[in-house]
C-alpha positions, 0 to 999 in steps of 0.5 A, a space after each residue: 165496886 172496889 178498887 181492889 175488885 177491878 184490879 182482880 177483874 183487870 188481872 183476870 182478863 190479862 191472864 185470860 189474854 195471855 192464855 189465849 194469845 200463847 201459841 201451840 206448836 204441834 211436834 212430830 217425833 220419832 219415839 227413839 229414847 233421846 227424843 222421849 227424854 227430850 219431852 220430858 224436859 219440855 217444861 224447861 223450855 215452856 217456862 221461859 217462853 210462856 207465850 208457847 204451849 207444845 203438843 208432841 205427837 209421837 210416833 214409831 219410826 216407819 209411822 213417823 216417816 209415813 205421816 211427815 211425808 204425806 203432810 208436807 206433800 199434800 201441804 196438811 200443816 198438821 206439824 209445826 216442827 217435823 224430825 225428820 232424817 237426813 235423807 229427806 232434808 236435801 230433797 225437801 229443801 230443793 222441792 220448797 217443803 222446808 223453810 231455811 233457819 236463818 234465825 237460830 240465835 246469836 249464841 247457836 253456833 252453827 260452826 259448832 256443828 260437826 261437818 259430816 252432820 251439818 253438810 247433809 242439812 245444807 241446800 244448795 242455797 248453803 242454808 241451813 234446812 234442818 237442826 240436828 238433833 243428834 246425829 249417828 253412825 253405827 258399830 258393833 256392841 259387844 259383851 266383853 264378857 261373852 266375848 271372853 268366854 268364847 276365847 275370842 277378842 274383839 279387834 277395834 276393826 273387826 271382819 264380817 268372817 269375825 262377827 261370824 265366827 264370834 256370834 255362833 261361839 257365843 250363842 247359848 239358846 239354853 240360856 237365852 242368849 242370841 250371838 247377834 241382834 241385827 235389824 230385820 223389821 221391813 222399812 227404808 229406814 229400818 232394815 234396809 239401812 242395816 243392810 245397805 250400810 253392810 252391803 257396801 262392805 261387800 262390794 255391792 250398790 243399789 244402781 250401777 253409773 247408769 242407774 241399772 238396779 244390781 240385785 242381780 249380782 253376786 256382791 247382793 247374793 253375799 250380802 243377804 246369805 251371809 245375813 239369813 245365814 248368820 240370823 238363822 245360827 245367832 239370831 233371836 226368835 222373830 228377828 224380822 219383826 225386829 227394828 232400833 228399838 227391839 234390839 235395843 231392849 234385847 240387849 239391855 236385858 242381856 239376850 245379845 252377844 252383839 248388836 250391830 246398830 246407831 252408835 246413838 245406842 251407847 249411851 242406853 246399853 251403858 246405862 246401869 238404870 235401864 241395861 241389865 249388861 252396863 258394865 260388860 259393854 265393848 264397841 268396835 268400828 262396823 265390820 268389813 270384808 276387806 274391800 275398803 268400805 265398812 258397813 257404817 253409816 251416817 245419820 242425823 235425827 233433825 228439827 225442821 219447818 215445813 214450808 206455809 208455817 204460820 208459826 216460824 219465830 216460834 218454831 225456830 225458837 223451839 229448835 235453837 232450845 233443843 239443838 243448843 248447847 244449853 240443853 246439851 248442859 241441862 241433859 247432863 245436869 239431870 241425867 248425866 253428860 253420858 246421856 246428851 244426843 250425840 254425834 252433833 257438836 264438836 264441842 261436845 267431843 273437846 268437853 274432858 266431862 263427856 269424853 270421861 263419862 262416854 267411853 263410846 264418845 272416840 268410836 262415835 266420832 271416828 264411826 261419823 267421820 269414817 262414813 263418806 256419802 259421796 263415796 259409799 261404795 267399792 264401785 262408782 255409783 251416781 247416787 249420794 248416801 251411804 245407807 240409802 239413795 238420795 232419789 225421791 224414789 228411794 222412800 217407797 222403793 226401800 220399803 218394798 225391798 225392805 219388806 222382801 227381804 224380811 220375808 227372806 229372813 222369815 224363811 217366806 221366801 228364798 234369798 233368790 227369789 227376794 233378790 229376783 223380784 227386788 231387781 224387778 220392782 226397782 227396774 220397774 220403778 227406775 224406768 218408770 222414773 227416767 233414770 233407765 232409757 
C-alpha cells in the first residue's frame, strides 16, 4: 500500500468522522414570508458552522402553535429550536419549558433590542427567554388610489366610522375589488388577535377585575356588529376562512381597498416582485373609536429552546445568526434593506439605508411603541396583553371563541347567540380554572 493510499484512506474516514459528528437542529416555524426567506439563507449559516446541519419543519400558524405546545408540555424533543410568540414566552418560562439565553455572543447586543419587544421575552429572572425574530403591531394598508377615487383622504389616525365609510366607498364587486380584508380564519392567534386588538378600541375587555367573562356587554356586541356588518358590505367571498397570509395574497394581486393586519406586511405589499399594487400603498396608525385606545397590537415572532435540549451551544449558536444584526445586513445585501424582519432593533430604525428604502419603517415603530400590554384597555383589567390574555387558559379559550365568531361571520350563526355561548364556555373555563369564586 502507497503513502498516498493511506493519506486518501486517513482523509476519507476524517470526512466521514466530521459528517457523523455534525449536529442537526431540528426547527419548528411559522410558514409566514420572513421566515421562509430565512430558510432560503440557511446556507449561509451552515457554511460557517459545518459541524451543524439544520432540518426546518414548516408549518401554518394554528398547526405551529398546536404542535409547539404539546411538545414541550409532554417533554417530546421533537424541536431543537421552537418560534413561538409572545404570548407563550412569559408562561413557558415561568413553567420551566424554556431555557434562558445566556450565551448569544459578545457582538449580539441585547440593548439593542427594541424595549417594548424585549420586555415581553424577559422572565422573572430578568433573563432572556426567547430572540426576536421580528416583531410587530398592526395598522391600516390602504390604496391610495382607490382612496382617491373614492373622494376620500385617509388621515394618519383614522376612526372605525372612516374605515367604514372608506371600505363600502371603495367597494366595486364588478371589478373585484373588496373595500377591506380583515382576519376571519377561527384561532387565538388568527382571528381573535384581530379582534381582540379592535375590540379594546371599543371599550371592551375579555375579564373584568374579578375575572367575570364581559361577552355579555355591550362594548363586545359593538365590536362584532360593526365587524359582520362591515364583512358582509366590503369583504371578500369566504372571509372566515381568511387568516395573515390569504389577506396578504388578496392585497398583493390588487383585490383589497384596505387591510388592517401586522404592520410585518409592509414591506411584501410594497414589493414590486410579488404585489401587483407596489407603488399605490399608504399606512395609517389601526383606527379607534375615540375612547383612547386603538385596535394595535403587539407581537413578536421569537427563537427559543426548549427545556431538556441536548443541543443547547448549537441551538443558541443558530438563534444569534438569525436574530443578529448580520444577517439583518445579509437580508438587505440579497434582497434589499425594505425587506429585513422588522419591529426588533433600534438600530435598525436610526439606519438612514432603512428608513429611505422603508416608508413603513416611522408607522412601524410609532404602531410598537403605541400598544401598551399592561394598560390594553379603556377599563381596568387584571390580565396583560393587548390582543390576548396572559393566562395558560387563553390558547384553548381563544381558539374556541375564535371559532364562534367565525361561524358569526359565516352567517352559521347570529352575533348574539356567538357572544352568548362565548360568555358560557369562558365562565365555564374561568370557574373551572379558579379565577371566578
Amino acid at each position: 500500500m502507497t503513502l498516498k493510499t493511506i493519506l486518501l484512506g486517513a482523509c476519507s474516514a476524517l470526512a466521514l468522522a466530521g459528517m457523523a459528528s455534525a449536529e442537526t437542529l431540528t426547527i419548528a416555524t411559522v410558514n409566514n414570508g420572513d421566515m421562509i426567506r430565512m430558510q432560503g439563507l440557511t446556507s449561509e449559516f451552515t457554511a460557517k458552522n459545518p459541524d451543524i446541519q439544520v432540518e426546518w419543519v414548516t408549518l401554518e400558524e394554528n398547526v405551529l402553535r398546536e404542535r409547539v405546545t404539546t411538545d414541550i408540555a409532554t417533554k417530546g424533543g421533537q424541536y431543537d429550536i421552537m418560534t413561538i410568540g409572545t404570548y407563550e414566552v412569559p408562561i413557558w418560562a415561568k413553567q420551566g419549558w424554556l431555557l434562558p439565553l445566556d450565551n448569544l455572543g459578545a457582538d449580539y447586543d441585547v440593548d439593542d433590542l427594541l424595549p417594548a419587544i424585549r420586555s415581553g421575552l424577559t422572565g422573572d429572572d430578568s433573563k432572556l427567554y426567547a430572540a426576536p425574530f421580528y416583531g410587530e403591531s398592526s395598522m391600516v394598508m390602504y390604496r391610495r388610489d382607490l382612496m382617491e377615487k373614492a373622494g376620500l383622504t385617509m388621515p394618519d389616525a383614522p376612526t372605525w366610522e372612516f374605515i367604514g365609510e372608506a371600505a363600502r366607498k371603495m367597494t366595486d364587486r364588478a371589478a373585484g375589488i373588496n373595500g377591506i380584508c380583515l382576519r376571519g380564519k377561527a384561532g387565538w392567534g388568527e382571528n381573535m388577535a384581530f379582534l381582540t386588538a379592535t375590540s379594546n378600541a371599543f371599550g371592551a375587555r375579555w375579564f373584568d377585575e374579578n375575572w367575570k367573562p364581559q361577552f355579555d356587554q355591550p362594548e363586545w356586541k359593538n365590536t362584532l356588529d360593526m365587524y359582520v356588518k362591515l364583512m358582509n358590505d366590503a369583504g371578500p367571498q369566504g372571509a372566515s376562512s381568511n387568516g395573515f397570509n390569504e389577506n396578504l395574497a388578496l392585497f398583493q394581486q390588487g383585490k383589497c381597498g384596505m387591510w388592517i393586519d401586522a404592520t410585518v406586511a409592509a414591506s411584501f405589499v410594497t414589493n414590486p416582485k410579488d404585489s401587483t399594487v407596489a407603488d399605490k400603498v399608504g399606512f395609517a396608525l389601526a383606527p379607534d373609536t375615540g375612547l383612547g385606545k386603538r385596535g394595535n397590537w403587539l407581537w413578536a415572532w421569537n427563537l427559543a429552546i426548549p427545556a431538556g435540549s441536548q443541543k443547547t451551544a448549537s441551538a443558541e449558536k443558530f438563534i444569534a445568526w438569525a436574530t443578529g444584526k448580520d444577517y439583518a445586513n445579509l437580508v438587505a445585501s440579497k434582497e434589499g434593506w425594505a425587506n429585513v424582519p422588522p419591529g426588533t432593533r433600534t438600530s435598525l430604525y436610526e439606519n438612514p439605508e432603512y428608513q429611505k428604502a422603508a416608508p413603513f419603517a416611522k408607522m412601524t415603530l410609532d404602531s410598537i411603541n403605541a400598544a401598551d400590554p399592561k394598560n390594553p384597555t379603556v377599563k381596568p383589567v387584571p390580565y396583560v396583553g393587548v390582543q390576548f390574555v396572559a393566562i395558560p387558559e387563553f390558547q384553548g379559550l381563544g381558539t374556541t371563541v375564535g371559532q364562534l365568531f367565525s361561524a358569526a361571520l359565516a352567517g352559521q350563526m347570529s352575533v348574539d347567540d356567538a357572544l352568548a355561548q362565548a360568555q358560557q364556555v369562558t365562565e365555564r373555563e374561568m370557574t373551572r380554572g379558579g379565577y371566578i369564586k
